[in-house]
C-alpha positions as CSV (number, residue, x, y, z in Angstrom):
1,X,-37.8,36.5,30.6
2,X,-41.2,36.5,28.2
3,X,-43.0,33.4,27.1
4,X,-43.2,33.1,23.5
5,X,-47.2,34.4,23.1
6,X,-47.6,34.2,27.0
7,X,-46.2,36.1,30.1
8,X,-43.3,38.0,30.9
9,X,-41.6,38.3,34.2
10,X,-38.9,41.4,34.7
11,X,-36.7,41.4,37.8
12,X,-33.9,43.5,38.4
13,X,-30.6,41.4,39.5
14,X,-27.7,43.0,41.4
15,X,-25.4,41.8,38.3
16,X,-25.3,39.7,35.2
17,X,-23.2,36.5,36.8
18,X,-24.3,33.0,36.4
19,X,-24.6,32.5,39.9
20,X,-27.3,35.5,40.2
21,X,-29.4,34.6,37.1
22,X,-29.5,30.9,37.7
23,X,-31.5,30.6,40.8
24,X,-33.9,33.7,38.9
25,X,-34.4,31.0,36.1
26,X,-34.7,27.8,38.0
27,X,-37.4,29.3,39.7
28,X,-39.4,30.4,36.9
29,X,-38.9,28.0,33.8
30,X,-39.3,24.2,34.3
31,X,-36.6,22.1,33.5
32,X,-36.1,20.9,30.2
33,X,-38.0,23.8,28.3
34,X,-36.4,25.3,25.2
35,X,-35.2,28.3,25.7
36,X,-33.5,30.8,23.0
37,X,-31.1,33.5,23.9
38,X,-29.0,35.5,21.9
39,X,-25.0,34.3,22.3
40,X,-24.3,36.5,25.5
41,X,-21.8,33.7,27.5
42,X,-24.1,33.5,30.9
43,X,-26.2,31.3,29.0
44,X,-23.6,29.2,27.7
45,X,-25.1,27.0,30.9
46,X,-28.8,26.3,30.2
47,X,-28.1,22.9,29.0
48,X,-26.4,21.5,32.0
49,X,-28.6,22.6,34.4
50,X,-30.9,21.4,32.4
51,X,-32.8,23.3,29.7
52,X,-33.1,22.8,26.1
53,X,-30.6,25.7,24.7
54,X,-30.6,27.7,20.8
55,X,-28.8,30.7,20.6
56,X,-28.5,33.5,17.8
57,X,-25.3,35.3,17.0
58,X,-26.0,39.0,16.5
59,X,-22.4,39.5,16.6
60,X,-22.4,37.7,13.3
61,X,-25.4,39.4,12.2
62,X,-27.6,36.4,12.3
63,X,-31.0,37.5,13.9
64,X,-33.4,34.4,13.4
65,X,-32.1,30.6,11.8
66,X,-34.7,27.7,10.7
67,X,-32.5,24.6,12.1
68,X,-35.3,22.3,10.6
69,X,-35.5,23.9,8.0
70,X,-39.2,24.0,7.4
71,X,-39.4,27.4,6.6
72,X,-40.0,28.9,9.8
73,X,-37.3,30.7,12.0
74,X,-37.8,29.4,15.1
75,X,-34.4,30.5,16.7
76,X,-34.7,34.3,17.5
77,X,-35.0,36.4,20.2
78,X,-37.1,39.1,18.6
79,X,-40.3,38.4,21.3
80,X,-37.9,39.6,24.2
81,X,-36.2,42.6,21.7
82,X,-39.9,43.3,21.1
83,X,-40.9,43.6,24.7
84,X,-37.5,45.3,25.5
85,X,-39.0,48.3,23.0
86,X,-41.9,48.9,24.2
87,X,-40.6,49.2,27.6
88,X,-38.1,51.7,26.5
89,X,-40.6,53.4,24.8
90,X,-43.2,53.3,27.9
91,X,-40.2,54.7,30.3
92,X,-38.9,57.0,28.6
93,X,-41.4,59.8,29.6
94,X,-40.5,58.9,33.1
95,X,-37.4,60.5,32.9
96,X,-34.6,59.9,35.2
97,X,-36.2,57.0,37.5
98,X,-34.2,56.2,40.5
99,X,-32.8,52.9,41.1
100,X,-34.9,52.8,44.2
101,X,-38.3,53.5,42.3
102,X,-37.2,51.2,38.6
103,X,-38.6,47.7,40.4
104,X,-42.2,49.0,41.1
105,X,-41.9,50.8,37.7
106,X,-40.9,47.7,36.5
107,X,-43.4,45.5,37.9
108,X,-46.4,47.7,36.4
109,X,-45.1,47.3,33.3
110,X,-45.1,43.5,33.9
111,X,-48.7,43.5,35.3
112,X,-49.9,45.7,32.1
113,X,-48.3,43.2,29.6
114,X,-49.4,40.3,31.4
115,X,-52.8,41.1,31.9
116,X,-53.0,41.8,28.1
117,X,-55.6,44.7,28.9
118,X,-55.4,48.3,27.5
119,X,-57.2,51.4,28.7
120,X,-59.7,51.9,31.0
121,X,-60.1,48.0,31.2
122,X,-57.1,47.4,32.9
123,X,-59.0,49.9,35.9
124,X,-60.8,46.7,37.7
125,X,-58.2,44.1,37.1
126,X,-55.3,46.6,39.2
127,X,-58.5,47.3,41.9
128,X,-58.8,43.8,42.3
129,X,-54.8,43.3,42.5
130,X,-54.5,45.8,45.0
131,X,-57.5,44.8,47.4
132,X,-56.5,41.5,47.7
């Protein structure tokens, strides 16, 4: 899950069922936030237990809609597409990670992005992770 223009949080689940991704997103998003998701059924849902819900249906080849009509396209998924590449793209050197090794792969990756640090500048932030 990524915050639009904030932080992201990656955890593998043992399947893609509604009763293993619900308790992953009651615990991280507060209730009643919007949320947008592309038209995948396990989030058909959000709204009862309690979250604002806009979906886009790539299916149909619709990729981002202005409900409001104001000239901005507020329903889209493209910051989690976005993320979703460059995580590819940083694994893919890393050929053939085991399932065992993925989650701390994973959760560097999630560090990186949220720390918003590049290069050597990220050296004292992951020193000071690590130590405490």
């Amino acid at each position: 899950m990524i915050q639009r223009g904030g932080q992201v949080i990656i955890n593998m689940l043992d399947n893609v069922r509604k009763a293993t991704i619900k308790p992953f997103i009651t615990k991280h998003v507060a209730k009643g936030t919007q949320t947008y998701t592309d038209e995948y059924s396990i989030y058909n849902s959000l709204e009862e237990w309690g979250y604002k819900h806009k979906s886009v249906c790539h299916g149909k080849s619709e990729y981002a809609r202005d409900d409001d009509k104001d000239g901005i396209y507020e329903v889209h998924v493209n910051t989690m597409e976005g993320f979703w590449s460059l995580l590819r793209s940083w694994l893919r050197p890393h050929r053939g990670i085991s399932q065992e090794s993925l989650p701390l792969y994973l959760g560097f990756f999630e560090f990186v992005h949220n720390a918003g640090i590049r290069g050597k500048g990220l050296l004292q932030p992951l020193i000071s992770l690590l130590v405490t």
